[in-house]
Structure formats: structure tokens, C-alpha cells
VOKOL-939916 format. One line per 8 residues: number of its first residue (from 0); their letters; for each residue x, y, z of N, C-alpha, C. Coordinates in Angstrom, 3 decimals, padded with zeros to 6 digits. Layout:
<pts>
NUM> a> X Y Z X Y Z X Y Z; ...
</pts>
This chain:
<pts>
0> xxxxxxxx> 098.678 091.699 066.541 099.617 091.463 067.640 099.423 090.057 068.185; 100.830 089.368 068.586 100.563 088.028 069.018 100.779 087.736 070.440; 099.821 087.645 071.183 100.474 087.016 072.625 099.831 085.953 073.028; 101.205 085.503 073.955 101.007 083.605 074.119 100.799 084.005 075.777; 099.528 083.206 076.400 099.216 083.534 078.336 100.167 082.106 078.523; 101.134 081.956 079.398 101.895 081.239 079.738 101.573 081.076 081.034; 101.363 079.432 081.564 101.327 078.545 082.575 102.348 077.608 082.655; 103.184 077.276 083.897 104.043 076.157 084.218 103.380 075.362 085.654
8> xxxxxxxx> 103.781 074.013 085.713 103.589 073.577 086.887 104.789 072.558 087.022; 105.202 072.526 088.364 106.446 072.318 088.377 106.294 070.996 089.912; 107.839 070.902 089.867 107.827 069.664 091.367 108.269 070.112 092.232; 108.818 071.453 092.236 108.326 072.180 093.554 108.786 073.613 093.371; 109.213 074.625 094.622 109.063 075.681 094.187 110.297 076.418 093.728; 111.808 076.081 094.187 113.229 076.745 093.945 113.635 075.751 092.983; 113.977 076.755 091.621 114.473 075.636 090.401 115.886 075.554 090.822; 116.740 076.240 091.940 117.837 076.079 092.226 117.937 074.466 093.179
16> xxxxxxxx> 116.845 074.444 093.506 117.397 072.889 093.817 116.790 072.083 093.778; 116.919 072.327 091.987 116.592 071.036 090.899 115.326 070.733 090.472; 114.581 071.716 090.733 113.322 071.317 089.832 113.120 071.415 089.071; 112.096 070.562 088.295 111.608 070.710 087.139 110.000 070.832 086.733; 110.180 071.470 085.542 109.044 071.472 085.254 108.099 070.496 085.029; 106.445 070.185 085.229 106.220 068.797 084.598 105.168 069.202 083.989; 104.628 070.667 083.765 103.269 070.955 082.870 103.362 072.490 082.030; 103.479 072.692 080.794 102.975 073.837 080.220 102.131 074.121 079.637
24> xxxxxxxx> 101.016 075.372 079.865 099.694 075.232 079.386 100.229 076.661 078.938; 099.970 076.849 077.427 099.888 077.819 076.843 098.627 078.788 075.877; 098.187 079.283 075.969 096.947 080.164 074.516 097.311 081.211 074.343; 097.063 081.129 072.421 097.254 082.282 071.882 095.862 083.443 071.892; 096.360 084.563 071.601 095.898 085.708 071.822 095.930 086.299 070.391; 095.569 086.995 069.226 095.561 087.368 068.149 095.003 088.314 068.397; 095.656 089.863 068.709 095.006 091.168 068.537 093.598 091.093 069.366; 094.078 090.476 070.576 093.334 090.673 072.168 092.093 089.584 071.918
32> xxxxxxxx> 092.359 088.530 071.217 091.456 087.404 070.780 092.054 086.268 071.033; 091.171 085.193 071.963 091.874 083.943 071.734 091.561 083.085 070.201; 092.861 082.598 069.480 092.372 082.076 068.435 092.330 080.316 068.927; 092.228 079.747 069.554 092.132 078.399 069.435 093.309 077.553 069.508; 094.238 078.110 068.957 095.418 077.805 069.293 096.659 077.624 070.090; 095.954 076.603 071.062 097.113 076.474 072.069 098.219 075.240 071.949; 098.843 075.405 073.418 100.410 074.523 073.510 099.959 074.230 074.738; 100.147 072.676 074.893 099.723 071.880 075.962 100.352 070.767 075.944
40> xxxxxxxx> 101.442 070.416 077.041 102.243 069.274 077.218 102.648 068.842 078.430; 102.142 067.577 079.080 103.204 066.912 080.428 104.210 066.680 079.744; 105.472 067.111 081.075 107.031 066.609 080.748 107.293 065.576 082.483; 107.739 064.901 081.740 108.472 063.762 082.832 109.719 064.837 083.066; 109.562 064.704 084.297 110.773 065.556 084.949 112.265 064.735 085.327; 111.721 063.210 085.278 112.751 062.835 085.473 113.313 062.927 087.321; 112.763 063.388 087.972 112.979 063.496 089.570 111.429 063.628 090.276; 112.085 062.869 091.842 110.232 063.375 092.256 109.226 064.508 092.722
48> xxxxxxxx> 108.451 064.545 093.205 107.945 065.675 092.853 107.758 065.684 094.537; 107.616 067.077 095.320 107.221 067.335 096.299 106.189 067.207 096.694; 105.819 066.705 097.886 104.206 066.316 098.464 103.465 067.657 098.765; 104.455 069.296 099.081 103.660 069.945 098.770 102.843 070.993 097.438; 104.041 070.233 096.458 103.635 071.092 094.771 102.147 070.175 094.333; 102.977 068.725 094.869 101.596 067.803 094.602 100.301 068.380 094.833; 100.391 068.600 096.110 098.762 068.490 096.919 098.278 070.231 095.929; 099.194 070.743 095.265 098.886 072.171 094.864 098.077 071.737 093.310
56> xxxxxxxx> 099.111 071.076 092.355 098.558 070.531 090.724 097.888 069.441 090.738; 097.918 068.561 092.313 097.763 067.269 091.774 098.311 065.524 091.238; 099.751 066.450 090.645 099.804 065.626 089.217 101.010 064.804 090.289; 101.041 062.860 090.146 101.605 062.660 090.426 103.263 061.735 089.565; 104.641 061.725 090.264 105.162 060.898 089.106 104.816 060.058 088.355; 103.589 059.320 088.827 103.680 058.259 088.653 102.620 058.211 086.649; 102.010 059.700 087.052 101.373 059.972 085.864 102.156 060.358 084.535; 103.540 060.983 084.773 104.735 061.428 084.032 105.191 060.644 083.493
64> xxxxxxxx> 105.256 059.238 084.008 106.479 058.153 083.657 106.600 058.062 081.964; 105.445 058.310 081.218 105.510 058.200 079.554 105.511 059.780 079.282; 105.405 060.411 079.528 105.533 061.737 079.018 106.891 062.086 078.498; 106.867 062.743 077.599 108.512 063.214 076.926 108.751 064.071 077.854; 110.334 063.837 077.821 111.163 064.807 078.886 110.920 066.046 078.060; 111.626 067.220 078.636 111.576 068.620 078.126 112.103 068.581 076.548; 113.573 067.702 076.739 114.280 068.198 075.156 113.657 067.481 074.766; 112.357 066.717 074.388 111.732 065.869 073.822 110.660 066.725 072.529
72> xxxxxxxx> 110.317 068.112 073.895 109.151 069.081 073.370 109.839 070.521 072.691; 111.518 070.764 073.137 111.552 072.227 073.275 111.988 072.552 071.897; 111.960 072.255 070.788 111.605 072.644 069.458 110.263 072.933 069.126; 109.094 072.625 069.391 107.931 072.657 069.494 107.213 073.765 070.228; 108.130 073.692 071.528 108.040 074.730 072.328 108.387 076.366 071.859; 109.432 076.394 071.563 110.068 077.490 071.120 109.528 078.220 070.027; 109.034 077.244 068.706 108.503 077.636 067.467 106.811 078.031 067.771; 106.639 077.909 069.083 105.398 078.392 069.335 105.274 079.630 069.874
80> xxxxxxxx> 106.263 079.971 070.809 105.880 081.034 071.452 107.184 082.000 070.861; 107.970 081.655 069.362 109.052 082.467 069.190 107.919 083.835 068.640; 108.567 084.974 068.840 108.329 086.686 068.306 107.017 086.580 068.915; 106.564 086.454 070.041 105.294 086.611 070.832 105.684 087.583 071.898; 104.470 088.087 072.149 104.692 088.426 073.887 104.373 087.721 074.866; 104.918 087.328 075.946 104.243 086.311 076.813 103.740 086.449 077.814; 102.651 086.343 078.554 102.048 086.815 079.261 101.684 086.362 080.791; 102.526 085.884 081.671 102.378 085.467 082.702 102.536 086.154 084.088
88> xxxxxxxx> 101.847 085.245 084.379 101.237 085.736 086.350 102.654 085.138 087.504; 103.668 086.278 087.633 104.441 086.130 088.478 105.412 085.166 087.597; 106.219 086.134 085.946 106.614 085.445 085.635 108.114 085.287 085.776; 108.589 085.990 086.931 110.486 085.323 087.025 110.255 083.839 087.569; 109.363 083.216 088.133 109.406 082.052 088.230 109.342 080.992 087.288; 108.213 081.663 086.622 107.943 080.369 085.472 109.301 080.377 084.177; 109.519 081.843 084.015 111.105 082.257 082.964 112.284 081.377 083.921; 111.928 081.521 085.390 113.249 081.136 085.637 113.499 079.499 085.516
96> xxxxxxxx> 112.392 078.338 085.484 112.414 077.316 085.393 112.475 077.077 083.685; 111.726 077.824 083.109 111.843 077.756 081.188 113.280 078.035 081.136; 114.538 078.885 081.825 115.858 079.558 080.764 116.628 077.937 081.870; 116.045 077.336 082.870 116.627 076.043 083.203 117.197 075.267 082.395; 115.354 075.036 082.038 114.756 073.822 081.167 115.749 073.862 079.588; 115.639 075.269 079.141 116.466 075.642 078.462 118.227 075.264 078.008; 118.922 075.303 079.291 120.259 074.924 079.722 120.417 073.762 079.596; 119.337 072.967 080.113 119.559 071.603 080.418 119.606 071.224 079.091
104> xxxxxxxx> 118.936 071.463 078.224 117.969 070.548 076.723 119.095 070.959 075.896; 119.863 071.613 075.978 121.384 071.825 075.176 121.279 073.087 075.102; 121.764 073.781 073.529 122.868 075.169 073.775 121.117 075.878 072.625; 120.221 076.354 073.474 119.333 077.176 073.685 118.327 078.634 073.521; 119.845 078.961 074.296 120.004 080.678 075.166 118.522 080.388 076.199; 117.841 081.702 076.096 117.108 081.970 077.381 115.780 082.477 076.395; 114.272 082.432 077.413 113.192 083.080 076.615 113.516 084.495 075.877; 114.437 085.027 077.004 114.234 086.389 076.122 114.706 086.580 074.925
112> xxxxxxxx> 115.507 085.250 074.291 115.859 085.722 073.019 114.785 085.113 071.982; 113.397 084.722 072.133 112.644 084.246 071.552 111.384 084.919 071.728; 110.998 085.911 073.116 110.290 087.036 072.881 110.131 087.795 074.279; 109.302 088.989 074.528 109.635 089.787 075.085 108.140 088.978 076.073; 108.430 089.563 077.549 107.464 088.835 078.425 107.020 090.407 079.318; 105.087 089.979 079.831 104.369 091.221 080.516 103.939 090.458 081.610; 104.244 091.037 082.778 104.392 090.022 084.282 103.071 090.529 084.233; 101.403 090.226 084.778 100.550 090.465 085.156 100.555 090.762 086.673
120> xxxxxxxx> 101.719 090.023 087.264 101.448 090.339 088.687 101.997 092.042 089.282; 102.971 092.181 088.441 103.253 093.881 088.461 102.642 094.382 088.102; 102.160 094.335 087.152 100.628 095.114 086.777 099.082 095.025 087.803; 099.032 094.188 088.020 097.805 093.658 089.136 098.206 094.826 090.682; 099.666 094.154 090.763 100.289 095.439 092.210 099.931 096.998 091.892; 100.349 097.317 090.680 100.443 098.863 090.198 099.282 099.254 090.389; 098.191 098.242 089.913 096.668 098.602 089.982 096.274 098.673 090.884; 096.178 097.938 091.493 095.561 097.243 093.139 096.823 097.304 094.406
128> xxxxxxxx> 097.207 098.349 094.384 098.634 098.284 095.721 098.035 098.110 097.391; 097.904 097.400 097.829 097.489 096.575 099.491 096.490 095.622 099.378; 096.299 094.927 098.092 095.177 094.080 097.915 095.760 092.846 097.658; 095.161 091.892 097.635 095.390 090.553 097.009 095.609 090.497 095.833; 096.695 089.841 095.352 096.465 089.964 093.528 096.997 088.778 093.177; 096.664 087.681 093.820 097.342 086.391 092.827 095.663 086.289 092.246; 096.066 084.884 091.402 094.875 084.557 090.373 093.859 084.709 090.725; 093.586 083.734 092.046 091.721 083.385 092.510 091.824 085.021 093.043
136> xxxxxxxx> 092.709 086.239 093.391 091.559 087.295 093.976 091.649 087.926 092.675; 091.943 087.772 091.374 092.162 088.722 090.641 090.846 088.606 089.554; 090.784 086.809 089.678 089.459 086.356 088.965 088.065 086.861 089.852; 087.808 087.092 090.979 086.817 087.588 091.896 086.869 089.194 091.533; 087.888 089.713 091.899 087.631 091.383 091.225 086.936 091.631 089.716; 087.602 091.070 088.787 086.961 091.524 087.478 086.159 090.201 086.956; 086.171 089.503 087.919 084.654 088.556 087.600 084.582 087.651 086.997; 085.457 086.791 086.932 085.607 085.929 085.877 085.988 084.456 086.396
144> xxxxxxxx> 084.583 084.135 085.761 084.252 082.433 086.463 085.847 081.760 086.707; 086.246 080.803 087.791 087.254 080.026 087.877 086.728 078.776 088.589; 085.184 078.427 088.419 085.190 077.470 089.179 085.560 075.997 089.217; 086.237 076.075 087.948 086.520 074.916 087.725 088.109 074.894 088.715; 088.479 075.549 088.734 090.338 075.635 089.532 089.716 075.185 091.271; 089.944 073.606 091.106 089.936 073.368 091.994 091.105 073.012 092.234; 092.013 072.324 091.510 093.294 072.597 091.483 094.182 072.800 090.361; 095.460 073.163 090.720 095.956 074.188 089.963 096.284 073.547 088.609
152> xxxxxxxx> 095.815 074.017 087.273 096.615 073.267 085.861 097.351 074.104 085.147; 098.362 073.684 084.138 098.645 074.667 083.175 098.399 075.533 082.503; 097.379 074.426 081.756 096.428 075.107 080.433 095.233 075.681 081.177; 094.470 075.284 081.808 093.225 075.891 082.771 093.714 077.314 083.389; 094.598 077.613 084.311 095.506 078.448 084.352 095.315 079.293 083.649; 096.124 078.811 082.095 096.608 080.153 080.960 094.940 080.824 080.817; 094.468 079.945 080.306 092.744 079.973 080.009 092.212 081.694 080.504; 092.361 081.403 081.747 092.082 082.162 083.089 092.665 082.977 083.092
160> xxxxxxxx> 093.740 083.164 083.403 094.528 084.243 083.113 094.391 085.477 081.957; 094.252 084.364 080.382 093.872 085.294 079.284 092.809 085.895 080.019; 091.683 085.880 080.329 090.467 086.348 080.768 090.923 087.538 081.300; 091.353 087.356 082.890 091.784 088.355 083.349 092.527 089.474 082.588; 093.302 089.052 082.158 094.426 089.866 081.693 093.636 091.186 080.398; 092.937 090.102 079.558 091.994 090.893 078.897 090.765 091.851 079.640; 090.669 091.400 080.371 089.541 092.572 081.278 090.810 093.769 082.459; 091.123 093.140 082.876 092.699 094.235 083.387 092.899 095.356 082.455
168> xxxxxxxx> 093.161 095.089 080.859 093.802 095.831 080.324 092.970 096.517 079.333; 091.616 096.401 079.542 090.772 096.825 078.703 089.364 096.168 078.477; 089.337 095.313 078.739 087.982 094.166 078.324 087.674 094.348 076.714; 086.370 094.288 076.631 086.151 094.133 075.629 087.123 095.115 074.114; 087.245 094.689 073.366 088.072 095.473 072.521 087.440 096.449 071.311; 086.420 095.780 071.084 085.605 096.331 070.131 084.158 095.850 070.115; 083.431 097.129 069.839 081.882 097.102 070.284 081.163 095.663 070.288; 081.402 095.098 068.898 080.600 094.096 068.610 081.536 092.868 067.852
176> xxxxxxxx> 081.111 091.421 068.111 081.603 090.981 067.629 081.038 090.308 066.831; 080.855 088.512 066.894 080.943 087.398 065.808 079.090 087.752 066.088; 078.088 088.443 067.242 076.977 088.461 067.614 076.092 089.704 066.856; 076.988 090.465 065.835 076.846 091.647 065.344 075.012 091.293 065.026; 074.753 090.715 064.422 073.558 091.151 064.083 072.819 091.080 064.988; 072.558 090.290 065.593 071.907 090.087 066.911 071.826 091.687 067.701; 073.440 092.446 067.970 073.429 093.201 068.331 072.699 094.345 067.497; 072.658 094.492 066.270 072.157 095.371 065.483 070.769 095.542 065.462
184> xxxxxxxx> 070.040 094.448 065.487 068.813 094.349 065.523 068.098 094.936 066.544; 068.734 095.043 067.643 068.640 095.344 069.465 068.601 096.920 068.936; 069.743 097.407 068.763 070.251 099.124 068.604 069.064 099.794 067.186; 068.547 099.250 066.722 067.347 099.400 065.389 065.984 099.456 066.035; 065.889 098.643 067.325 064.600 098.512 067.937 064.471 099.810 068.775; 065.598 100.342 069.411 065.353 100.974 070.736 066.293 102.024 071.184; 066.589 102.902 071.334 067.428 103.924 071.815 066.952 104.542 073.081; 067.395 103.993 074.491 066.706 104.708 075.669 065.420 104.608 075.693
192> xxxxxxxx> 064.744 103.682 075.031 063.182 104.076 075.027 062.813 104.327 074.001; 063.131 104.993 072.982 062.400 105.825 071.990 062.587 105.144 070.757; 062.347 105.219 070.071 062.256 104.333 068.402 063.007 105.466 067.936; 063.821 104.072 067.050 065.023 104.790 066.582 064.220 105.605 064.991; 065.630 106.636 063.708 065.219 106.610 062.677 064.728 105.653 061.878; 065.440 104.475 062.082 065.194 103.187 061.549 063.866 102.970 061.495; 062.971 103.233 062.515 061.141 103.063 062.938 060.635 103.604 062.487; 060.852 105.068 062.141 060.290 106.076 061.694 059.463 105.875 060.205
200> xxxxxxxx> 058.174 106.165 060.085 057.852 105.813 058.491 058.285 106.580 057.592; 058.268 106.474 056.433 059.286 107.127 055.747 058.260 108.645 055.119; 056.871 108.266 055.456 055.713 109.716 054.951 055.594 110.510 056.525; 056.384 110.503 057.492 055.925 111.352 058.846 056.275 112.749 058.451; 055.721 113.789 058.920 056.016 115.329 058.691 056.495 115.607 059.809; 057.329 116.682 059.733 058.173 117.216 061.148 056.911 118.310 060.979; 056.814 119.069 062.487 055.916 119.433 062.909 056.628 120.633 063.254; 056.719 121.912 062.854 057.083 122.763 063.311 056.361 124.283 064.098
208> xxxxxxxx> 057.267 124.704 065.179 056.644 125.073 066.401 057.186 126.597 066.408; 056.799 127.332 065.894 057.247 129.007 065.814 056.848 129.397 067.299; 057.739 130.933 067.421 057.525 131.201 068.812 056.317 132.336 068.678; 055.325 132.704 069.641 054.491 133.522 069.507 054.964 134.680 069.734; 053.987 135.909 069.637 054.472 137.506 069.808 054.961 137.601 070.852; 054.388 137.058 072.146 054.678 137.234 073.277 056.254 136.888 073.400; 056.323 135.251 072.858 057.327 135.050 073.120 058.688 135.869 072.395; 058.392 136.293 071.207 059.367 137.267 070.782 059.850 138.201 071.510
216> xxxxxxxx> 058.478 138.990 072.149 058.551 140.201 072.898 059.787 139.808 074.490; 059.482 138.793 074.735 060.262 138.424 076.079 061.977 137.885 075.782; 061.824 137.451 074.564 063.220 137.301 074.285 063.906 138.711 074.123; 063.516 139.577 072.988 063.979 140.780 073.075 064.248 141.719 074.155; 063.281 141.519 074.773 063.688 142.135 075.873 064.757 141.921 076.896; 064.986 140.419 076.797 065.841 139.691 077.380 067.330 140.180 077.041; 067.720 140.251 075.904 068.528 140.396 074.912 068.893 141.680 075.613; 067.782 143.007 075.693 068.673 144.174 076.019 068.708 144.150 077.122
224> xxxxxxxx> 068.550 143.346 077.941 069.404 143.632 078.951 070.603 142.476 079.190; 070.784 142.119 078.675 071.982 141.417 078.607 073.616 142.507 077.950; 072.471 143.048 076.969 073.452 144.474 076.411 073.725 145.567 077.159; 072.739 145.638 078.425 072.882 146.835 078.937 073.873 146.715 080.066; 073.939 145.032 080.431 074.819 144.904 081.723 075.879 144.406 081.147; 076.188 144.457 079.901 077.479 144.248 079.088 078.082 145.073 078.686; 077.521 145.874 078.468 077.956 147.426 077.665 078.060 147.264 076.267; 077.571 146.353 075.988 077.858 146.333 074.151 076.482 145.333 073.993
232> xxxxxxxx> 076.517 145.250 072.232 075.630 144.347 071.884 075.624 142.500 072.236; 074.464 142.043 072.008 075.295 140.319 072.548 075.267 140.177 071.408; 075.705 139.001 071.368 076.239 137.746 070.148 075.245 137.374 069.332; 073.578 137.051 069.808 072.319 136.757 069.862 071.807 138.142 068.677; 072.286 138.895 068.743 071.428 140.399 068.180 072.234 140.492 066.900; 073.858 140.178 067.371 074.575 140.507 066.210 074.657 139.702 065.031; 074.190 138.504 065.404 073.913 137.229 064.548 072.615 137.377 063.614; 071.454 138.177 064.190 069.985 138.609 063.685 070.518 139.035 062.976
240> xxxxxxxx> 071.195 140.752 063.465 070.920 142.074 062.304 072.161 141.825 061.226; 072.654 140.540 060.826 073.647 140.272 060.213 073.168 139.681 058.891; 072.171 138.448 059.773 071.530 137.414 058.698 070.061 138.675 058.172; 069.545 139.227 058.746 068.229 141.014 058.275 069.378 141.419 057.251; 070.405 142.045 057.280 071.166 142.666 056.544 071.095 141.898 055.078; 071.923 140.842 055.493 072.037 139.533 054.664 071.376 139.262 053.467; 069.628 139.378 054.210 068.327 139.004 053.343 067.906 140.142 052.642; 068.186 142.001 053.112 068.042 142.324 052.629 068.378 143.035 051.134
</pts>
């Protein structure tokens, strides 16, 4: 399975009046794995950017001025995240500035015809309903370092997000990974304390422990009265005089 964690950063917050995007930070996901493979690009927006999106990413025009505009990237764009799932935190915003970006760069269509998208922030609500659930409280619940987000990036973002999103929906996926032996060696040494078969020498005798007369005598006895406040035989007796029969 392929999913792409999708980050935008933009010049301010209503794409209805006229913003644009100026950062996408994307990573892939391969069957709940990041493979290494990400999408990372400044776009010159071409307009200025708000002093309060600024003080949020940082990033100023003046850093954009060589960056390719959008239709510069959105072939690149598209062939990356086409037949994926996409995975973003509060994503009618970031879709709604991408099916923009989209319009603008010529005849397009919209993300959804390039793949299907999983909002984390509806999911985060469903989970957590009266709590905080944007990024920094979502990275503090399931634990996952962000100290570098001192301010906000694309790709740092997606990064983060994968994290979360992978511990949200399951964490780890399978017992062991690329550390297998390491781990193996651990599970060979020790079980709760006790040495595993693995320890065991291969000449040890099992030691076997018969019950004495007494103890016969107290089971049996046990037995009928279990029959007597049952009204029939138990299970225990009928299993004996089956396997006695059996042998004889």
C-alpha cells in the first residue's frame, strides 16, 4: 500500500483571497514504512505573503524570488502522489489550496482525481473528542519527539505527522524489523526470567513426579463427591474407566 503524508505552507490562510501556496513537503509510506522517498519544493507564489503566515513558517518573499512557480513543479507533483493515499492534518485546507493551484497551472481537474485523501484531524477528533488535536498536542500524546518544530515547515511537518499517524493507527506494524537479530538473540537469552529451550542442554532428563497413595486416596475421594452432588459420574472418572477399559 502507498501513502504520501502531505504538508503545505502557504501566504496566508483563505485561498479565496488569493493565496498561494509557497511550500510542499511530502513522504512516502510503503505498507506503513517510510521509504526515503520524498517530494520537497519552494514555489514562488508570485504575491506577498502575510506578516501573520510569516511569523508562523518563517519563509520570507524575498526567499521565493528564484523558486519555480507552481506550473513549473505540477507534473512532478502529480506523478508523485498519483494512485496514493494522502495523508494530511486538516486536509480541506491544504486540498483546497492544491485543486487552486491546480486551476491556475491549466486544465488539471482536482486531487481527487489523482488519489483518495485520510484527514488525520477527523480521526484525531473521533479518538480524542474535547481534547486538543492539532500537531504539537497530538505529537505530546503518542510521544513523538517534535523538537525541532520551532517553526512550522512542509517537509518537517509531513515527517511528523507520518510518525503520528503511524502510532494513531497502530504503531509498530510488525514484531521485528531491520534489528531482527539483535532482537532474536534477546528472546534466546531470556523468557520472564527463565532460560529459554534454546539454553537447555541437549543430555537434561525430565524428572518425573508421580502422585503418592495418599494422594490418590484424596483425589478419589474427591471425585465421589463431586458425583454424589451431581447425581451422575464426573468427566474425571469417565475418562479413567475408559482409558482401564481401553488397556484392558
Amino acid at each position: 500500500m502507498r501513502q504520501v503524508v502531505l504538508d503545505t505552507e502557504t501566504t496566508g490562510l483563505e485561498v479565496k483571497q488569493g493565496h498561494r501556496i509557497i511550500e510542499i513537503g511530502c513522504v512516502e509510506l510503503l505498507d506503513r514504512r517510510l521509504s526515503g522517498v520524498n517530494f520537497h519544493e519552494f514555489v514562488n507564489p508570485e504575491r506577498p505573503i502575510d506578516e501573520g503566515a510569516q511569523a508562523v513558517h518563517g519563509i520570507s518573499i524575498e526567499q521565493l524570488q528564484d523558486k519555480p512557480v507552481f506550473a513549473d513543479i505540477v507534473e512532478r507533483f502529480l506523478d508523485y502522489i498519483r494512485g496514493s493515499e494522502l495523508i494530511i492534518h486538516n486536509a480541506p485546507f491544504d486540498i483546497g489550496f492544491l485543486d487552486h493551484e491546480l486551476q491556475l497551472a491549466g486544465d488539471y481537474g482536482c486531487i481527487s482525481d489523482y488519489c483518495t485523501t485520510v484527514d488525520t484531524l477527523v480521526m484525531a477528533r473521533s479518538r480524542h473528542p474535547g481534547q486538543k488535536n492539532n500537531l504539537d498536542a497530538l505529537c505530546k500524546r503518542y510521544e513523538v519527539d517534535n523538537a525541532q518544530r520551532v517553526l512550522h515547515g512542509a517537509l518537517l511537518d509531513a515527517e511528523i505527522l507520518a510518525d503520528v499517524y503511524l502510532r494513531m493507527t497502530g504503531g509498530q506494524v510488525s514484531l521485528f524489523d531491520e534489528t531482527d537479530s539483535q532482537c532474536t538473540e534477546g528472546r534466546q537469552a531470556t523468557v520472564s526470567g527463565r532460560p529459554t529451550g534454546n539454553d537447555l542442554p541437549l543430555t537434561q532428563e525430565l524428572t518425573v513426579v508421580t502422585a503418592s497413595e495418599k494422594e490418590r486416596q484424596d483425589h478419589e475421594a474427591f471425585l465421589q463427591r463431586i458425583a454424589a452432588q451431581c447425581g451422575g459420574e464426573s468427566l474425571w472418572a469417565s475418562v479413567q474407566k475408559t482409558e482401564t477399559e481401553a488397556g484392558s
